[in-house]
N, C-alpha and C positions, 0 to 999 in steps of 0.2 A: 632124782638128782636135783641139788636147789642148790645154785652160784651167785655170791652177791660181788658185782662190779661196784667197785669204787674210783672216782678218778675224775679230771679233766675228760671235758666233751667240748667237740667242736662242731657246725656245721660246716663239711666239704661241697664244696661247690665247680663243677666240672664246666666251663667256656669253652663251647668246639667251636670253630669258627674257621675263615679261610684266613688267607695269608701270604697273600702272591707279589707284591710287592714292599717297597719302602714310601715313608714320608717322605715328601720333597721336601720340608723343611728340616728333617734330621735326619741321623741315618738310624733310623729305629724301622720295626716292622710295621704297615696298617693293618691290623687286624679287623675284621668284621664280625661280629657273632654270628651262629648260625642256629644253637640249640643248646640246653642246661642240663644239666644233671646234677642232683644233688642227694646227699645222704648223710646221715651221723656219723661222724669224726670219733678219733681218739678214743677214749672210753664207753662210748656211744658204738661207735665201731664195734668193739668188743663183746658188747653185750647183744648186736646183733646178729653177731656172729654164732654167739650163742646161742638164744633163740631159733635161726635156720639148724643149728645142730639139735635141736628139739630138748635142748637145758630148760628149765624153772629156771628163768634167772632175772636178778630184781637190781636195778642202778639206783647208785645217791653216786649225783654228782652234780654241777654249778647249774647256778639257773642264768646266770646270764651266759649270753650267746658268741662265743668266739666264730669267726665265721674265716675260712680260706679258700679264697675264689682265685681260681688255674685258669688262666686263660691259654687253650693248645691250638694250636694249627690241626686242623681234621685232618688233612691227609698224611700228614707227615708224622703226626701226636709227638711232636715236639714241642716243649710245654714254653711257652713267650715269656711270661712273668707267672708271679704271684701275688696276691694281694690280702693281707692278714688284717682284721680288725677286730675291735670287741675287746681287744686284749684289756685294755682301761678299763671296763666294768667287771673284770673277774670277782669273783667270789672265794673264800673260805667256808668247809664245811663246820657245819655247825651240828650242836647236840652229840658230838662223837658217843660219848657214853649211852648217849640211849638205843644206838644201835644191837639189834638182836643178832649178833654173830654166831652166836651158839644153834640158832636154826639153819643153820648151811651148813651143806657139804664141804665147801671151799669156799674162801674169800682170794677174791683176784682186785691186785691195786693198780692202775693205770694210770700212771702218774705221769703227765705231760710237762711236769713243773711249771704251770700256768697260776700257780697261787691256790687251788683251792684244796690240795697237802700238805704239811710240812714234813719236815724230816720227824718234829714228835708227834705227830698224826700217824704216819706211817708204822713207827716203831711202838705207838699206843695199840693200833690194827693188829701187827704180826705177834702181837702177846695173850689176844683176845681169842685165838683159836689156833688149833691143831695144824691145820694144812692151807695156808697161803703164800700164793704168788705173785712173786712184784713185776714189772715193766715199769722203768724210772728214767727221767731224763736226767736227773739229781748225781753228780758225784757219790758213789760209793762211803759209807762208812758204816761205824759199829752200832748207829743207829737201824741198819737193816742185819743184824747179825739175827735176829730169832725170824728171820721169812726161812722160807722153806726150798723156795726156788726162785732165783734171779734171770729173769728173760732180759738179756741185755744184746745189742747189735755190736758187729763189730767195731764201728767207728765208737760207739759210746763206752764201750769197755778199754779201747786205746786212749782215750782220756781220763780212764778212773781205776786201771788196772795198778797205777804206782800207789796209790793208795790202800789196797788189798794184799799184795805181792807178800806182805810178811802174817797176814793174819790166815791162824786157820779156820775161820767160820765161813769161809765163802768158798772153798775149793770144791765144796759136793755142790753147791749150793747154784753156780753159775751157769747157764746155758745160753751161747752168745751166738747170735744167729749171723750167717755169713754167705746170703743175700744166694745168690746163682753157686754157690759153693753146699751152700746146706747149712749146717750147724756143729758146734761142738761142745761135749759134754763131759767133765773130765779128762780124759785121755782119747776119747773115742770123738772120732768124727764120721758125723752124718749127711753123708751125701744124697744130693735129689737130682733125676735126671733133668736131661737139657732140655730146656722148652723155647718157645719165642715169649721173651718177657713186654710185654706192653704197655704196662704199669705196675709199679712196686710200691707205690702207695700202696699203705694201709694191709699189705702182705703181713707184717709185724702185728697186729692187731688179730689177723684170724691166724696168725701160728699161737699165738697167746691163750686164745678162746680156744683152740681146738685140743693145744695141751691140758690144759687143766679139765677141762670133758674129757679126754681119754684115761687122763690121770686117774679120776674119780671112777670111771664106768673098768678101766682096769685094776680097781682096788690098787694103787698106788705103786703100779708099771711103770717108774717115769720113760724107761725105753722104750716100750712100747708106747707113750705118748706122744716122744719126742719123732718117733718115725710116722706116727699119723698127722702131726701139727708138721712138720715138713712136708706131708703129700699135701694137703690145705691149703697150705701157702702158695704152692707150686701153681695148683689149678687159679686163683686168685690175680695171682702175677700174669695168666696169657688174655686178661678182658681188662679194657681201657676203665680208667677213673678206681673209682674206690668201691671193691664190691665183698660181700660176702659168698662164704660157703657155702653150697648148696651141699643138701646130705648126701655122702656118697658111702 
């Protein structure tokens, strides 16, 4: 099985620290660090998530460095702020055409819409082979009409669903995730049981990676995909910060 990740990569960056009172000069929290964690964001995410699923799988994505550093309260993992940078040096892929799509099982696009896809980058990708799947921050349109499967979340599909509502290329096509609820697909919805969720970061990321490796190793199950990329997310969701799959 060989998967090639395309997309926006960020470094995540996890701040525990304590948190027991306020500034006396304002009424904000004082936070103190206590210890870091860090790991591959976004597209990155993805493809490591791959990886721990035992995929062949090979990224082109920005080389400059978007970076999102959480500062949480450790005992509480209530998260203070957040603090995003990099975003000024992003990049555009380049050489689109010399990419060898044709040597993949599947092509997965992870689009964080940070500038390094366009809407015709995207729609140049989903004509270049048989079986790819999107995750887009991007408003929907008929520039994603040849993908094959749309991973889109709830909240992002309420902002781009009036867009879609009269075309029929996207009714098979959409699979919108709905976080402590599960998923739905078509008509059908896929429920996951209850767990203690302790971060939902980057859950969206190994439901993504997990579908398209079941998709592929089930010769083109998307149901049987879609209920193994919701047990993955699930396990993902009960450990703090941003973590991958481990094979189960």
């Amino acid at each position: 099985m060989k998967i090639l990740v395309i997309g926006d990569s960020c470094k995540d960056v996890f701040m525990y620290g304590t948190c027991d009172r306020l500034c006396p000069d304002a009424p904000i929290p004082v936070f103190i660090p206590v210890h870091k964690k860090e790991n591959r964001g976004m597209a990155g995410n993805v493809y490591q998530n791959l990886l721990s699923l035992k995929a062949d799988a090979n990224l082109i994505t920005n080389e400059s460095e978007i970076t999102k550093t959480r500062y949480i309260d450790e005992k509480t993992n209530h998260m203070i702020v957040r603090i995003d940078s990099g975003e000024e040096k992003r990049k555009r892929i380049e050489n689109i055409e010399s990419i060898p799509f044709a040597d993949y099982d599947a092509i997965v696009i992870s689009d964080y819409d940070k500038g390094f896809l366009s809407e015709d980058d995207i729609e140049y990708i989903s004509q270049q082979h048989q079986t790819v799947f999107l995750d887009t921050k991007k408003l929907l349109g008929d520039w994603a009409a040849h993908i094959n499967f749309i991973k889109i979340n709830e909240t992002e599909y309420n902002k781009t669903k009036h867009l879609t509502k009269d075309k029929d290329w996207y009714k098979e096509k959409l699979i919108v995730t709905q976080g402590s609820k599960g998923c739905a697909y078509g008509d059908k919805t896929f429920p996951v049981k209850k767990v203690e969720i302790k971060d939902p970061c980057g859950a969206g990321d190994t439901f993504l990676a997990a579908l398209v490796y079941q998709y592929i190793l089930l010769e083109g199950n998307i149901i049987g995909a879609i209920t193994f990329a919701n047990e993955c997310a699930t396990l993902v969701v009960q450990q703090r910060g941003v973590n991958i799959i481990n094979v189960i």
